[in-house]
BANUDREN-218695 format. One record per atom (N, C-alpha, C, O): residue in one letter; x, y, z. Coordinates in steps of 0.02 Angstrom, whole numbers, plus 50000, padded with zeros to 5 digits. Example, Ala and Ser with C-alpha at 12.3 -4.5 7.8 and 13.67 -1.06 7.14 Angstrom:
A506604971650390
A506154977550390
A506604983550390
A507124983450423
S506424988850354
S506844994750357
S506455000250394
S506705005750402
This chain:
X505724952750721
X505114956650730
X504694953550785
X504634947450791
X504374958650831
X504024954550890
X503314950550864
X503054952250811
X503084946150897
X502704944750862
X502094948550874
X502014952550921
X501534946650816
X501044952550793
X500434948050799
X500504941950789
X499844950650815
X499304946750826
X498684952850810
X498784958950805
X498224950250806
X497654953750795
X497694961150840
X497794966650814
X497564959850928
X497594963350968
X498004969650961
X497744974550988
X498694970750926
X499254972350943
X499194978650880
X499454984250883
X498744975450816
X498424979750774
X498074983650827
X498334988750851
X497444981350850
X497034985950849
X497274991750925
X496974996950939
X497794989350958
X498014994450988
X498365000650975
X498475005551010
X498514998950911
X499245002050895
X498455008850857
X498485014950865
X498015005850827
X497535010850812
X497145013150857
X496705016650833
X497135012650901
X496855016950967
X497565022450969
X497605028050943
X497925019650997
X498605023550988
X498445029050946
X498225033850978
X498485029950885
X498385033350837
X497885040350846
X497965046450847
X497305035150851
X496525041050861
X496865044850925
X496765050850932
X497355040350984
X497105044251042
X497555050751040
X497415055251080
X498195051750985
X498495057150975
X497905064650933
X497865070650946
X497695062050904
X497175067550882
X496595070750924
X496225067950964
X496625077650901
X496015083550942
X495635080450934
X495405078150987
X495315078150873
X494655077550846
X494325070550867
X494605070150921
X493975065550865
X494015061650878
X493565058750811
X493035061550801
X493795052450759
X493605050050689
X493255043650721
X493545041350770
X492685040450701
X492435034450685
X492875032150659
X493195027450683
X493015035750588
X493435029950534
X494305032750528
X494505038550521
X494545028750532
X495465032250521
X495595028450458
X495685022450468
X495625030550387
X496165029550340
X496785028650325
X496965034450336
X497205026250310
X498005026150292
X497865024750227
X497455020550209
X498295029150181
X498425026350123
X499365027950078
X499735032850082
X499415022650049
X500175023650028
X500115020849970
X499645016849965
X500665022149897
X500685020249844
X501445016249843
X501915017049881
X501385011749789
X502135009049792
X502025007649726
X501455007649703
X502625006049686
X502545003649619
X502975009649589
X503325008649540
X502965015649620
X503025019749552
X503655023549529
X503705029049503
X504155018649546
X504785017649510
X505025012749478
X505605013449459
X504685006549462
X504865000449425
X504715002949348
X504285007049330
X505224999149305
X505005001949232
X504344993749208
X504124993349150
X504224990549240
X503744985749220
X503314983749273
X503554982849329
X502844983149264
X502204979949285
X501734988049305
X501954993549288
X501144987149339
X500934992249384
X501004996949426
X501444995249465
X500735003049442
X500885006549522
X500145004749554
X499555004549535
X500515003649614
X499735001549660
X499525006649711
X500025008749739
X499035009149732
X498815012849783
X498235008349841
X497625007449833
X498755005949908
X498235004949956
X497915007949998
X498215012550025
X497465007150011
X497035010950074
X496835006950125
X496535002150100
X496845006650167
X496605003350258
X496355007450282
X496665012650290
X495585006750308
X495285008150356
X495035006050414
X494625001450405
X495115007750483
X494975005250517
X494545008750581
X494665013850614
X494045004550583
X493355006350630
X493595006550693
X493695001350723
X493735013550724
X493995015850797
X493635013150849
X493925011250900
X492775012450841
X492315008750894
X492325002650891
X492284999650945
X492355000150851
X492444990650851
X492874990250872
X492864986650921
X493664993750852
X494284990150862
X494354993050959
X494684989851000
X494054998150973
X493904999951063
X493574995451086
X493724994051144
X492994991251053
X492674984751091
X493204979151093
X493164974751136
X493734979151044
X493934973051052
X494604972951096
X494944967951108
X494694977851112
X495324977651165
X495164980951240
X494664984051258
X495964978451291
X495584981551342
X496234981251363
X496174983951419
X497174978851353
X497554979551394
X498124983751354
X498234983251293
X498474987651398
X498764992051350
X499644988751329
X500054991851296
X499754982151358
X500294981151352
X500424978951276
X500994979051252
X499954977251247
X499944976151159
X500144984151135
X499954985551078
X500394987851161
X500834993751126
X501214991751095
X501224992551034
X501904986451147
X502504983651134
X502604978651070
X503124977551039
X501804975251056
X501764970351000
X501924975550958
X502444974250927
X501714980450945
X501554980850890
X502344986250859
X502274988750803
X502804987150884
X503324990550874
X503634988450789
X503704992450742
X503744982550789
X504144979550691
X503644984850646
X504004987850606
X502874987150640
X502604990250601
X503194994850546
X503694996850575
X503164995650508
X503544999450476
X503615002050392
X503514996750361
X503695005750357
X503685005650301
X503814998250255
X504344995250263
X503344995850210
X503454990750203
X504054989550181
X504334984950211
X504554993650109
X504904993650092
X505584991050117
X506044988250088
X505444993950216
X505924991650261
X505814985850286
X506074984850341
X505424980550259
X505394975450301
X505204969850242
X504834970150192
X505784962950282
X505654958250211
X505094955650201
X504544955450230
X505444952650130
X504674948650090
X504204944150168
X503614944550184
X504774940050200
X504384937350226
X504044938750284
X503694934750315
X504194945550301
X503924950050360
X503314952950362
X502904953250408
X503304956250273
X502794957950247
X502174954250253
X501624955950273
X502504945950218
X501844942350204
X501604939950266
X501044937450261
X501864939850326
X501694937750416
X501294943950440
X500934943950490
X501444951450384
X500894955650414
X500274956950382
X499784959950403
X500404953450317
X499924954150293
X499314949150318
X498754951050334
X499574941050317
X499004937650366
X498734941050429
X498134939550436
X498924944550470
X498684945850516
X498184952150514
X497684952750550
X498464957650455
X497904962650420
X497334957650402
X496814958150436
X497354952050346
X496874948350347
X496314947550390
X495704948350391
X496894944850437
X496254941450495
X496034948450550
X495584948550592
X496424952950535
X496034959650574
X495154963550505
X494714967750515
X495294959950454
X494954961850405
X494324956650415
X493754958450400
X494444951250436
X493914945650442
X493454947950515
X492844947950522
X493874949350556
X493464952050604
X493034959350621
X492754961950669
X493164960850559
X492724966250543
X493014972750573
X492594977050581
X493484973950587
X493764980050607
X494174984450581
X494404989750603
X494244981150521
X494574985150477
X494244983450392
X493864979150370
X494564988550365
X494434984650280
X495134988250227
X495434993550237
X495234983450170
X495694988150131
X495514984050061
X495294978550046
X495714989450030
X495844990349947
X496474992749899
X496854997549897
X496374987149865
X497054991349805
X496874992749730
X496384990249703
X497114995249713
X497094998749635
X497554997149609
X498094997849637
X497504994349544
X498184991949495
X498094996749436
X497544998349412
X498654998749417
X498485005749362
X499085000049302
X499674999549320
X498974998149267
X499434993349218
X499954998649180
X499895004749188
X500374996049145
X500794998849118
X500625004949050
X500795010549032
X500214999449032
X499795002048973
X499505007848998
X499615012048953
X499195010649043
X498785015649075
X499225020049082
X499175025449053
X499755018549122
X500535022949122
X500705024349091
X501215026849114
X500705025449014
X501155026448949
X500415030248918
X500465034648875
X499785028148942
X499455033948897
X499075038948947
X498705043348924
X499165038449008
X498765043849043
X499365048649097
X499265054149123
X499815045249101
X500485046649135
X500385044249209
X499895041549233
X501135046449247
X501045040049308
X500595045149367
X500315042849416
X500615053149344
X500365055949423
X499725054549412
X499475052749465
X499285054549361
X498545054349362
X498265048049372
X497725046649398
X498725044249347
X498495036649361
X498505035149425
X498045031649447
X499075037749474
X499155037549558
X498255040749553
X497745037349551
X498325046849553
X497775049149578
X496855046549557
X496335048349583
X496975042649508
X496225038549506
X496595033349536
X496525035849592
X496845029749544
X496995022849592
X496725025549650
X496175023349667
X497115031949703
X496985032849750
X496255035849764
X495965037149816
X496125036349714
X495035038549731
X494755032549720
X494275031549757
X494905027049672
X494615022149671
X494615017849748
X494085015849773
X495385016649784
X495355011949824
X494965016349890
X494655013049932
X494995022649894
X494825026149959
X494045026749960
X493755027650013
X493745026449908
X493005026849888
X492795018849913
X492335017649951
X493215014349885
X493085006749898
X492925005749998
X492395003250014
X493335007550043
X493315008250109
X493025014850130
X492715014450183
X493035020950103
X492735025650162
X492365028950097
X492695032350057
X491735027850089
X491525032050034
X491235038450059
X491225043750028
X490955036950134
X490705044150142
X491175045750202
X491335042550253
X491395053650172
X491935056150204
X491795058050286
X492245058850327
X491245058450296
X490945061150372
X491245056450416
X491165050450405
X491745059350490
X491875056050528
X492295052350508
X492295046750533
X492745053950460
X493405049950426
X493875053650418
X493855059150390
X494465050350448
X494995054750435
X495565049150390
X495535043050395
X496065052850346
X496335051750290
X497185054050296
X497465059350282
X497395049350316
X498175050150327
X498555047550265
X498565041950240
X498855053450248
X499045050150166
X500005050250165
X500335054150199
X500255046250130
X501005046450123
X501305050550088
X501065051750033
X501905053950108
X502355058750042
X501975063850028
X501795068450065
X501795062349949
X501595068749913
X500835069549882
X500595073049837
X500505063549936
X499645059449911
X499345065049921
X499645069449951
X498735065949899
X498125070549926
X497315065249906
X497145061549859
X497065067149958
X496375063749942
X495915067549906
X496165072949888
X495355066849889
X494925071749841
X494605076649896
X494475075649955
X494535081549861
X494505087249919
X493805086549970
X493725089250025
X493345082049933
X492675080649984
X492835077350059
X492465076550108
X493605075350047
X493905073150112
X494115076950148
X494725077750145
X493755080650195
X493955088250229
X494505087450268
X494985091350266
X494425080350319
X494945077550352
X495495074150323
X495615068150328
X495815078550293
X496565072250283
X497095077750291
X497035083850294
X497735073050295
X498395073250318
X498845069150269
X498875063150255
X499295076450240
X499605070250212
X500355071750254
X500485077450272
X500755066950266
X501235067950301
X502125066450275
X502255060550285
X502445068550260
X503125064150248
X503205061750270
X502985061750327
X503735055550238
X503835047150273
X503355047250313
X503555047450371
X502715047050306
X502045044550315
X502075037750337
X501715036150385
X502395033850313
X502345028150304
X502945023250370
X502885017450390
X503315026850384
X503735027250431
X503295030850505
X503195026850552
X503055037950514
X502785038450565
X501885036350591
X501645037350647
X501615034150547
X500975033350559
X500885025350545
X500865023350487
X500835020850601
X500695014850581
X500155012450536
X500215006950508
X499515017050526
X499065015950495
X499195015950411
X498995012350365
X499545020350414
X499895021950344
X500655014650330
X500805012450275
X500805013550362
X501205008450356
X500865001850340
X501064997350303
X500355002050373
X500064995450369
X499564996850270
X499644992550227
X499255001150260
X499245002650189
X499975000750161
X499984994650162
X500345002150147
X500995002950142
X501084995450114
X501144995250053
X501114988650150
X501294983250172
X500734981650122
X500884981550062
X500194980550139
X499434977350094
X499544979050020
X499494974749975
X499744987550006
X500084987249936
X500524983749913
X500434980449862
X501244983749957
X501704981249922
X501564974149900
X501564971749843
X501384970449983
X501174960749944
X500714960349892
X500814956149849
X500134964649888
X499824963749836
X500064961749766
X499984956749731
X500634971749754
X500894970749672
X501574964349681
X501724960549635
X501894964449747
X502364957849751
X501944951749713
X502204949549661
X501474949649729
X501274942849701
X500824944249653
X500464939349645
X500634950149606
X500444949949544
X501224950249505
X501204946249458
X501704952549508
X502114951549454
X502484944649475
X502964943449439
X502334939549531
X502754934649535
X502184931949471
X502364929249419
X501544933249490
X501324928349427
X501304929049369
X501144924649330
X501524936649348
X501664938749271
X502374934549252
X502644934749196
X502634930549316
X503344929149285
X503164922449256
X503644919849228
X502494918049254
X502304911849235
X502364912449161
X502544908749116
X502094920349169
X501864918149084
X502484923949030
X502354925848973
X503094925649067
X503514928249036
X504214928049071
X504614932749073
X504284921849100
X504754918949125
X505334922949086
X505314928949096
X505604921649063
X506294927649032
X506314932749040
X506594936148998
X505984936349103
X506124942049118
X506344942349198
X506584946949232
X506144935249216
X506384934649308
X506034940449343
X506344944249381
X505134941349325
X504764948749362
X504794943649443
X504814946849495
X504794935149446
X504844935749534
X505384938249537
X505384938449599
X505874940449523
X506464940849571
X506574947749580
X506724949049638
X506554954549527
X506524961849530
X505924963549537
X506004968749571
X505314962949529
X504664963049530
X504764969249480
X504714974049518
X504864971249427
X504844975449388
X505264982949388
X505194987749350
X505794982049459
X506264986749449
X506854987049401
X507114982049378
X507004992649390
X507714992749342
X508424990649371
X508914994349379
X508354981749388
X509164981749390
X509304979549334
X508964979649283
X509864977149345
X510564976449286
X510474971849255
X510554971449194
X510344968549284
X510044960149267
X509504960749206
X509544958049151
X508884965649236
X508084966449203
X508334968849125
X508224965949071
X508814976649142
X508994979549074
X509404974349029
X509334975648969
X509784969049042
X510074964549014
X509474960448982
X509464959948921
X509084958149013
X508504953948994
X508234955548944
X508054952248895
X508154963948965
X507544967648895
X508014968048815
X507854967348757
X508764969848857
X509164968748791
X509014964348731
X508904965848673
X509054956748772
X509004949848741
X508214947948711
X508074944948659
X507844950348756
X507054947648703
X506734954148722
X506174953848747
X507004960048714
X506604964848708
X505924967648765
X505974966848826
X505574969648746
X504994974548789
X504624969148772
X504684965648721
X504104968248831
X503494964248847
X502754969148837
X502734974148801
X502284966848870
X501644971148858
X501564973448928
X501024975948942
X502044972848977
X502194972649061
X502614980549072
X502434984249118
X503014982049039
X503514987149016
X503154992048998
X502744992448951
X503384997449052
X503285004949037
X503575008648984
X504075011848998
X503345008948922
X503845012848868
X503775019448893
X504135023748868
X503495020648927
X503775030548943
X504235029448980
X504615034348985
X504385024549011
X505185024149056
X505795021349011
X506385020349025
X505425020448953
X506005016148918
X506165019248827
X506215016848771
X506195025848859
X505945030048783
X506565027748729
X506535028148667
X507235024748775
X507765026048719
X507905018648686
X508325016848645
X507345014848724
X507525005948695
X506965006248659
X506945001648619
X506495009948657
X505805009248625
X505945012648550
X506175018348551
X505825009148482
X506015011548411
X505535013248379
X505615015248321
C-alpha cells in the first residue's frame, strides 16, 4: 500500500466534493460492519469531513496518487487497517475531520433485531458528527439510509469500494469492533474472539460446542444450539 499521510486524506476529499453539482461544507461517509458474526456487536461508523478546512490545508494535486490503497476495509489487512486508522486519527486531531461509532451488543440483537439496531446505531453515530443536516451531504453503503431530515444523502452499492469517504467509515468501524472483541477475548479466552472476532468458523462452532454460549453470542443466530 502506498504510503498515506494526512495530506493524501484530505485530497482524496476534495476529489470527492469536486465530482458533485452541489457543492457540501460537510461530506459524510458512513458504513456498518459486524452484521454477520454470530458473537459480539454490529457497529455503524460515520466520518465527516470539513471540505473548507481540509481546502485550507492542501495545495498540490499530486497527493491523488497517495491516496490510491483506500479501500473497503474488509479488503485490506489487520495491519493496513490499523496504519489507516492512525492517520484518520491524526486527520481527526487536526480538526478536519471527525468520526463516531455505535456498538449495538448482542443482547440488543436478540431483543430488538439486527435491522433496527443498524438503524439507531446509524442515527446515533451520524447525529454524533453532522447533527444539523444543512450543507451536509451523506454517502451511505449497500442498503443504509440516513433519517429522512437528511435531504442530501446517497446511498450507493459497494459504497465502500467506490467512495473513499465511505471506505474510510468503513476502516474506523471495522478497527474499532476488531479491538473490542480482541478484548472480550481477556475475559472469555475459550472462545479465541482475537482470532474470528465473532464470525462463524469451524473452529468458533467447535468452541461453542465445548463450553457452550457466552453473554457475547447472538441467540437469534444460534436458534438450534440455544435450549
Amino acid at each position: 500500500m502506498a504510503k498515506i499521510c494526512l495530506r493524501s486524506i484530505l485530497f482524496c476529499m476534495l476529489g470527492l466534493n469536486s465530482r458533485n453539482n452541489k457543492k457540501f461544507r460537510y461530506v459524510v461517509g458512513i458504513d456498518e460492519v459486524g452484521r454477520g458474526p454470530i458473537a459480539g456487536p454490529v457497529v455503524v461508523g460515520a466520518l465527516c469531513v470539513d471540505m473548507e478546512h481540509a481546502k485550507a490545508q492542501l495545495s498540490r494535486a499530486e497527493f491523488r496518487q497517495l491516496f490510491s490503497g483506500i479501500k473497503d476495509s474488509k479488503k485490506l489487512s489487520p495491519e493496513q487497517r490499523e496504519k489507516w486508522f492512525v492517520h484518520i486519527c491524526s486527520a481527526r486531531e487536526a480538526g478536519v475531520l471527525d468520526f463516531a461509532v455505535t456498538f449495538v451488543s448482542a443482547k440488543d440483537i436478540d431483543t430488538k433485531g439486527l435491522a433496527p439496531s443498524i438503524r439507531k446505531a446509524l442515527q446515533k453515530s451520524l447525529q454524533k458528527v453532522a447533527p444539523n443536516p444543512e450543507n451536509t451531504q451523506v454517502l451511505l453503503d449497500g442498503s443504509l439510509y440516513a433519517p429522512v431530515k437528511y435531504k442530501n444523502q446517497k446511498t450507493i452499492i459497494k459504497g465502500d469500494l467506490k467512495e473513499p469517504i465511505i471506505g474510510l467509515a468503513s476502516i474506523v468501524a471495522k478497527v474499532s469492533r476488531d479491538r473490542l472483541m480482541v478484548s472480550y477475548a481477556k475475559n472469555y479466552a475459550q472462545y479465541d474472539f482475537e482470532v474470528h472476532k465473532g464470525y462463524g468458523t469451524r473452529k468458533h462452532y467447535e468452541k461453542i460446542k465445548k463450553h457452550g454460549l457466552s453473554p457475547l453470542h447472538r441467540k437469534s443466530f444460534l436458534r438450534k444450539l440455544v435450549k
